[in-house]
ZAKE-863072 format. One record per residue (C-alpha): residue in one letter; residue number from 1; x, y, z. Coordinates in nm, 3 decimals. Layout:
BEGIN
REC res   n      px      py      pz
REC   A NUM       X       Y       Z
...
//
This chain:
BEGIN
REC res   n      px      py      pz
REC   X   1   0.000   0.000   0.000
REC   X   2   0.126   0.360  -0.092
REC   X   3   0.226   0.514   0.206
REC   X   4  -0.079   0.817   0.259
REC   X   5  -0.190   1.137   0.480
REC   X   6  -0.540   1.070   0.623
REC   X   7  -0.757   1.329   0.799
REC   X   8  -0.692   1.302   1.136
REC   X   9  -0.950   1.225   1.435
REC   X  10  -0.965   1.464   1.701
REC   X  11  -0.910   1.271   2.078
REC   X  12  -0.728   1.298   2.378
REC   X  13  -0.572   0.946   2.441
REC   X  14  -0.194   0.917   2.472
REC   X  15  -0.163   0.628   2.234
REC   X  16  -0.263   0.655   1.871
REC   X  17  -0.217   0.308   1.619
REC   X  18  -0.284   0.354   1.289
REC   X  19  -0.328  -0.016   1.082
REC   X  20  -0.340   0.026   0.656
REC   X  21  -0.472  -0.285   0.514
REC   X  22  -0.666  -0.363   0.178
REC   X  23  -0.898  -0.607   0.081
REC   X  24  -1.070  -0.727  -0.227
REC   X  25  -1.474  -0.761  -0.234
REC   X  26  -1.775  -0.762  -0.485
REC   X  27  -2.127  -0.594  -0.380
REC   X  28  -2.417  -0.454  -0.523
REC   X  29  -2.643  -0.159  -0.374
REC   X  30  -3.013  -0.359  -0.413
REC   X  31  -3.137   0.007  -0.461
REC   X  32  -3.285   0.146  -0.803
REC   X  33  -3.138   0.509  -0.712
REC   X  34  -2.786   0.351  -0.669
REC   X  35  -2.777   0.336  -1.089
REC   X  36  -2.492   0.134  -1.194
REC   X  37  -2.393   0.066  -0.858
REC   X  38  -2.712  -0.160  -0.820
REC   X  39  -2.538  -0.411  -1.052
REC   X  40  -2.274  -0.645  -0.923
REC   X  41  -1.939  -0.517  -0.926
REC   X  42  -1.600  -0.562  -0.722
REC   X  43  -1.334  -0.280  -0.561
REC   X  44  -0.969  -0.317  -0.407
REC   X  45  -1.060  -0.119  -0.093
REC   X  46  -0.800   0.042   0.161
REC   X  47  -0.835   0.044   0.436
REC   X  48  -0.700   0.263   0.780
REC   X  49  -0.832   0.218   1.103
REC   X  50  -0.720   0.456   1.389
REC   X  51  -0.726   0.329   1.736
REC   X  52  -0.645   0.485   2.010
REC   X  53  -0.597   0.485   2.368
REC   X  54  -0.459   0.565   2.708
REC   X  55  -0.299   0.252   2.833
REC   X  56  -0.125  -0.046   2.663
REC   X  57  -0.178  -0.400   2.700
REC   X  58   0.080  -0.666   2.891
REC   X  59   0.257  -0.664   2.580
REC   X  60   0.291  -0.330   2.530
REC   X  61   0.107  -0.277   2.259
REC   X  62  -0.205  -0.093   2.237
REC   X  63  -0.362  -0.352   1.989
REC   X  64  -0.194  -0.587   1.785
REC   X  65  -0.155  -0.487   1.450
REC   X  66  -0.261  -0.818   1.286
REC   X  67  -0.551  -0.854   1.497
REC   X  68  -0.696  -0.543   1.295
REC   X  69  -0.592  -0.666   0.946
REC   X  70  -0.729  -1.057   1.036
REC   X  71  -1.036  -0.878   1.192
REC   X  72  -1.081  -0.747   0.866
REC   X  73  -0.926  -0.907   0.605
REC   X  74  -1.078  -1.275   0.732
REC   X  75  -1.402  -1.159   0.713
REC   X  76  -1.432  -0.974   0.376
REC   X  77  -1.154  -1.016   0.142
REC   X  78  -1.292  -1.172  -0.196
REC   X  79  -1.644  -1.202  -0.065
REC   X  80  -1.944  -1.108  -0.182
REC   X  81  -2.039  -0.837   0.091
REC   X  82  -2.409  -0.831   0.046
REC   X  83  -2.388  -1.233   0.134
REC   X  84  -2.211  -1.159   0.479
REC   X  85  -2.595  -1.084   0.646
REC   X  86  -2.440  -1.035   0.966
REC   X  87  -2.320  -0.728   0.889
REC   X  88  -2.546  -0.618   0.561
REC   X  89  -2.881  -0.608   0.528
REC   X  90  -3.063  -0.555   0.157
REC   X  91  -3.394  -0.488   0.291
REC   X  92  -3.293  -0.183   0.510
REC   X  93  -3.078   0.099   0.337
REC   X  94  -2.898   0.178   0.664
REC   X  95  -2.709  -0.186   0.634
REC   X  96  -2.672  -0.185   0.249
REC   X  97  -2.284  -0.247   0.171
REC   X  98  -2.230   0.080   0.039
REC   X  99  -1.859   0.276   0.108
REC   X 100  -2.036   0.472   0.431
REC   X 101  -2.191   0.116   0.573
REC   X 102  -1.858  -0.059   0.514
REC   X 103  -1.654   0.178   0.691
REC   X 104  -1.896   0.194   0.992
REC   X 105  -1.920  -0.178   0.976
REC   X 106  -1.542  -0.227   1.026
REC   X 107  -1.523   0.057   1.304
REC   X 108  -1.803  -0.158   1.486
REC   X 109  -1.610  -0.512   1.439
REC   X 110  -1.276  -0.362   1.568
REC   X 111  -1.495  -0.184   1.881
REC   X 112  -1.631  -0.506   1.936
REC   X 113  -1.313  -0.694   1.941
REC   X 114  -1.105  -0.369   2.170
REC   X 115  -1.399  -0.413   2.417
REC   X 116  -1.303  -0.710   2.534
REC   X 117  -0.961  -0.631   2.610
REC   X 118  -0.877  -0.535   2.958
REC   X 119  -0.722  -0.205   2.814
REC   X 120  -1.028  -0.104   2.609
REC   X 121  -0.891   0.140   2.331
REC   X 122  -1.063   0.270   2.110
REC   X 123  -1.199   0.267   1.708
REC   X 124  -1.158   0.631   1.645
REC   X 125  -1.172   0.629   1.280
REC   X 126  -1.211   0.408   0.967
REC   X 127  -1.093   0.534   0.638
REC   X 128  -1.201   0.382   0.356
REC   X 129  -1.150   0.387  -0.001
REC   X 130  -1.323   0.226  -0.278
REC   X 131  -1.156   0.382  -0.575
REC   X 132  -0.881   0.607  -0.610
REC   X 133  -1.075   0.908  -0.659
REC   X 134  -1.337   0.781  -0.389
REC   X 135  -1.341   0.744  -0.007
REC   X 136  -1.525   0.790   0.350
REC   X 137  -1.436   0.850   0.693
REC   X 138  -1.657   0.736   0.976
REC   X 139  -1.599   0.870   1.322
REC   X 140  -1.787   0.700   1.614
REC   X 141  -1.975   0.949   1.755
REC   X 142  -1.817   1.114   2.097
REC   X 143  -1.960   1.014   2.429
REC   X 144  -1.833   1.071   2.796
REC   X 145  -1.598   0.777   2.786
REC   X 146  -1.305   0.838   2.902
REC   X 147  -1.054   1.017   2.671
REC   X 148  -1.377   1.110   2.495
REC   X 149  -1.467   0.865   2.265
REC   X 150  -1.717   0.603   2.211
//
């Protein structure tokens, strides 16, 4: 992966990991309005996910790196997303695999996993890009958590 500048997410933990990764998937938005995205298709998408956090784990690390990527990577790469119902959902428009969906549904699979650790970091921010001329950050929104995240 070319090495890039993302937009940074605003936090005040001590710790901040930032994991690149891509992956390779086909989808479909099962929406009329979507126009040629309606109609199967596949991307290369990049990936960044931004953790970050005030205290590190026995190992000293604040998550493993390869825990992100094999979060990730497992799950999607050459799938068909809209098959994964799990995390998609064709008959409501809030879980269709579009680039916005995607990049909230990885933020919510790495929460899930840093929530069971006993030094709870946090998903700050997913970037994700589905063509070189297109992407989309999601930031979880902020809540009184400690260092200010959910």
């Amino acid at each position: 992966m070319l090495q890039q500048v993302y937009p940074s997410a605003r936090h005040d933990y001590c710790y901040e990991l930032n994991k690149d990764f891509h992956f390779a998937a086909a989808h479909y938005v099962p929406a009329e309005e979507a126009g040629s995205c309606s109609m199967l298709h596949g991307h290369t998408y990049y990936a960044n996910v931004t953790v970050a956090g005030d205290e590190l784990d026995a190992t000293g690390f604040l998550v493993n790196f390869s825990v992100i990527k094999k979060l990730i990577h497992d799950r999607f790469d050459h799938t068909l997303l809209n098959n994964d119902t799990d995390s998609f959902d064709e008959h409501n428009s809030e879980r269709f695999p579009t680039t916005e969906v995607v990049a909230r549904t990885i933020a919510e699979l790495v929460q899930r996993y840093l929530d069971g650790t006993p030094n709870k970091p946090s998903c700050v921010q997913v970037f994700l890009r589905e063509t070189p001329t297109s992407y989309c950050v999601y930031r979880p929104k902020r809540t009184g958590k400690a260092g200010g995240h959910e």
